[in-house]
N, C-alpha and C positions, 0 to 999 in steps of 0.2 A: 561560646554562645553564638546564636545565630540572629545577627542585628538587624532588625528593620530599619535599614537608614537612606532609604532613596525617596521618601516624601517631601515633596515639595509645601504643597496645604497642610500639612499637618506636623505638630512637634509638643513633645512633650518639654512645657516652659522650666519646672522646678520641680520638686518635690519635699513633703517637711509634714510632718504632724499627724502621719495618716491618712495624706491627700498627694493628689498630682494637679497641678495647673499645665492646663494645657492649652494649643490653638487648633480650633479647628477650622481653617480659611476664613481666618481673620475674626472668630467668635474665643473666645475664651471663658472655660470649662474649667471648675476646681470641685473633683469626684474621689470618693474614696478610693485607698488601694492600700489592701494588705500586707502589699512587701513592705510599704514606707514606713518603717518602725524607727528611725531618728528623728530628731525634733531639731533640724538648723532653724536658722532666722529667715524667718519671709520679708523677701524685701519689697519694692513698692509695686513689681510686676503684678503682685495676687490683691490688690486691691483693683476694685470697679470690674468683677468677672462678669461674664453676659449672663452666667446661671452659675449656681453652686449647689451639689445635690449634698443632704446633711444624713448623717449615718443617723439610725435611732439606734438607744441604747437596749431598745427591744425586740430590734430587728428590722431588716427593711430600712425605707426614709422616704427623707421625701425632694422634690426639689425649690428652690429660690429662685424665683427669676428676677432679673433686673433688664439687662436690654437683650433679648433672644427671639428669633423669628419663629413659628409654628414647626419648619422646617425648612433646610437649606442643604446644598450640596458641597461635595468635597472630589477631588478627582484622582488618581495616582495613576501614572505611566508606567505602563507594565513593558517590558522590553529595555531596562536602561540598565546600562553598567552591565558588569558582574550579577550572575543570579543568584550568588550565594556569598553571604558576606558574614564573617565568622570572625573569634577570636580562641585560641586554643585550639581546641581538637577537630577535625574533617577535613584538613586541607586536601586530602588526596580525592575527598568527594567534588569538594570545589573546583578542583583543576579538571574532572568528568563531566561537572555541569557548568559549562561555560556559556559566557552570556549567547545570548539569543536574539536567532537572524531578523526578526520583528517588533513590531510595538502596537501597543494600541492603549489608546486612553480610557480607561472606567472611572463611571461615573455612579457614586453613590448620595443615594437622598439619605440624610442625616434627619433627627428627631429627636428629643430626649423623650425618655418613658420609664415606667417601674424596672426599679433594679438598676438606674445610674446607669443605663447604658443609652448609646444614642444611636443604635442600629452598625456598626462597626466596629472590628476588633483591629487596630491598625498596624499590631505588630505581626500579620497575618501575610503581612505582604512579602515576607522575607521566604517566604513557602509559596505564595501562589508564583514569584519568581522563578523559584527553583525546578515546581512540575512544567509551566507553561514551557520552561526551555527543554525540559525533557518530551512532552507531549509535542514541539511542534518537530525538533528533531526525529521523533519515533514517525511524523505523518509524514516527511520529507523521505523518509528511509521506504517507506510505502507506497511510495510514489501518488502520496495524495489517497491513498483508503482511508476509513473512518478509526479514529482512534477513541473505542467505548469506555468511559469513565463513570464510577457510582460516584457520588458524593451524598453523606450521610449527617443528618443535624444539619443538614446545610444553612440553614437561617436564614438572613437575606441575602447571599449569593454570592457574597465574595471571591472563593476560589470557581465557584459555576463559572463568574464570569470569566476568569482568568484563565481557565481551561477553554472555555468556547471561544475566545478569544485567539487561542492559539492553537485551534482546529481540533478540540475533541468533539463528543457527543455524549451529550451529559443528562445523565441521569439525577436532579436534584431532589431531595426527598427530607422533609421535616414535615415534623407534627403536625405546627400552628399556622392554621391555614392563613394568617396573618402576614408570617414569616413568607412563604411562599406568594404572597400577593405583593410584597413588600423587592422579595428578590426579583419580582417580574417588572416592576416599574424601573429597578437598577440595570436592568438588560436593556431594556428601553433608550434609557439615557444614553448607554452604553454603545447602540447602534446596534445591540446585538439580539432585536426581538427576534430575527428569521434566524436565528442560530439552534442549532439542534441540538436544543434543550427539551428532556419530557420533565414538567412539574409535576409532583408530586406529595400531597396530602396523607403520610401515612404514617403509622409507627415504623421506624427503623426494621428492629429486628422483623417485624412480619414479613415485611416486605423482602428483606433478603432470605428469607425461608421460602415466602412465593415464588424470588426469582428461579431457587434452585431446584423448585418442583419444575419450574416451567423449562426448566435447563439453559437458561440464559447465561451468559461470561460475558465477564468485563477484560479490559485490561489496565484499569488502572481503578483502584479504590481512597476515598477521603474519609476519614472520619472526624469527625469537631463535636465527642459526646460532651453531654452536658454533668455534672455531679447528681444532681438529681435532675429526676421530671417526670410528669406523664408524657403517654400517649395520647392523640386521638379519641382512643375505647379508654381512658382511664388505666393504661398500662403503665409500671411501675418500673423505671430506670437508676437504679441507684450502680454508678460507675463502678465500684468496688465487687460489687455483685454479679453484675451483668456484661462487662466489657470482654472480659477473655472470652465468652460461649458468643459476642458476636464477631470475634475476629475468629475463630474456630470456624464459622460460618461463613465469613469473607471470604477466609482461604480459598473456601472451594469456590466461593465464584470467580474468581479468576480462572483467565484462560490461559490459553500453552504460554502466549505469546504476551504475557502480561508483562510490565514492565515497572511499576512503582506504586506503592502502599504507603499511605501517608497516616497515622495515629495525633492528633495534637491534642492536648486536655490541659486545662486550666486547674485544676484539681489542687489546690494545693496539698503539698506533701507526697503529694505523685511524682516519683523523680524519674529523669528520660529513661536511664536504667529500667523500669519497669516496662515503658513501650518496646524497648528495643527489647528486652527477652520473650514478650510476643510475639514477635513479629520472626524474633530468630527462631523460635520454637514453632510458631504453625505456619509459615508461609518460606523464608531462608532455608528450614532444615527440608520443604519438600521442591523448592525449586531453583535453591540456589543465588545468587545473587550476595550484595554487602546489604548491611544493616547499620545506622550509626543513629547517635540518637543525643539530644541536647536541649539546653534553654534558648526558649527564643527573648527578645528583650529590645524594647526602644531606648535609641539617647536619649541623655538630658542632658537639657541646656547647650553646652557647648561641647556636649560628648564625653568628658571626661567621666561621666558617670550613666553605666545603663543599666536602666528596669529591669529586673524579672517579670514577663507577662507570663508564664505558662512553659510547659515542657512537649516538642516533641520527636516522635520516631519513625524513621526513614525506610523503607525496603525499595530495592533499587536492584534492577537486571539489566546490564550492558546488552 
């Protein structure tokens, strides 16, 4: 598994009943989560939370507040340690992406809103690690040319920023023009408004069809699809349906000289195994490179036990 464990402001406190208690710089969050299927003892940590979002049994919920501000920030240092931290299987990936010759701090504005989420996915960070040290080694190898990156579903900008950060040039592209107004104020923070970012207001797939009318190539591609969603125009995304015809489409935008393809889904029941035979089947089988593919997952508490957040798949050219 590949663990998000280099956060400082942030940690997943316990887990029991269906819930996680967490901190988020010094607020504490008790949110549903689907992997938490045992029921241990809560002990005195999950009493007096700053909010607590309550599941309905109809779907949706809603949240509790007790003592929580409108919005606050959270920060993580990109550049620290090792970029890839694992248990079981990739070590040979790990020892290829070795930690990285820089740092820089981002800065996320935090909120809660529908759907128990509060604009961050924090076990995210164990991937925005791992490209940022591959993207700024590949601009070093260039002697400083621009290193062109899509990122797709981007949301509010996480990996955007982590790549601009580490000298790509980023294409960020989501639906909810919300999302995109959202990721531009975290670039902000971040020191990184004059970073060369183009935002982007669109449905996914069109737009990678436009690219490839217009003949544009990347060298590096993200994706963070959602299980379901619209578009913009009311277009209809269901991941099971629609995910392999837009990595088919990805393929090709990549260039000669592309260098890594990132797949992450949340999906439950989506095992890495299915990223990774994409990725080997339309991008590995026409250009070569390794493919490996896994659960990402935060500690708890004092480590001895880590989350399932999500599964993803890697494509990677030396």
């Amino acid at each position: 598994m590949w663990i998000a464990d280099h956060w400082k402001e942030y940690k997943v406190l316990d887990t029991s009943g269906g819930e996680k208690l967490e901190n988020w710089n010094g607020y504490r969050l008790i949110r549903p989560d689907p992997q938490v299927i045992w029921k241990t003892e809560k002990g005195a940590q999950w009493k007096k939370p700053n909010a607590h979002y309550h599941r309905s049994s109809k779907g949706g919920g809603e949240w509790e507040f007790f003592d929580l501000p409108d919005e606050w920030t959270i920060t993580y240092e990109l550049g620290q340690g090792s970029s890839v931290n694992m248990t079981g299987t990739g070590a040979e990936e790990a020892g290829r992406a070795s930690a990285p010759a820089f740092s820089h701090t981002l800065v996320f504005h935090l909120k809660p809103f529908k759907f128990k989420h509060t604009g961050l996915f924090p076990e995210q960070a164990v991937n925005w690690d791992w490209f940022s040290s591959l993207i700024y080694k590949k601009k070093q190898e260039r002697g400083g040319d621009p290193v062109k990156m899509l990122n797709l579903f981007a949301y509010t900008g996480g990996a955007t920023l982590a790549a601009a950060a580490a000298g790509a040039s980023v294409t960020h592209v989501d639906a909810a023009k919300g999302m995109v107004a959202w990721a531009k104020e975290n670039a902000a923070s971040s020191g990184l408004e004059k970073a060369p970012i183009r935002w982007l207001v669109d449905d996914c797939t069109k737009f990678v069809e436009r690219e490839l009318r217009r003949g544009n190539r990347y060298d590096a591609i993200i994706m963070d699809p959602p299980s379901y969603g619209r578009g913009p125009g009311g277009e209809v995304w269901k991941i099971e349906d629609t995910l392999y015809d837009l990595v088919v489409l990805c393929s090709r935008l990549l260039s000669e000289d592309a260098f890594f393809f990132l797949i992450n889904s949340y999906t439950t029941g989506l095992a890495p195994g299915v990223m990774a035979y994409l990725l080997e089947a339309e991008v590995k089988s026409r250009l070569g490179g390794t493919v490996t593919s896994d659960e990402i997952g935060l500690p708890v508490g004092n480590g001895s036990l880590v989350l399932p957040c999500g599964a993803s798949g890697r494509w990677m050219k030396e």
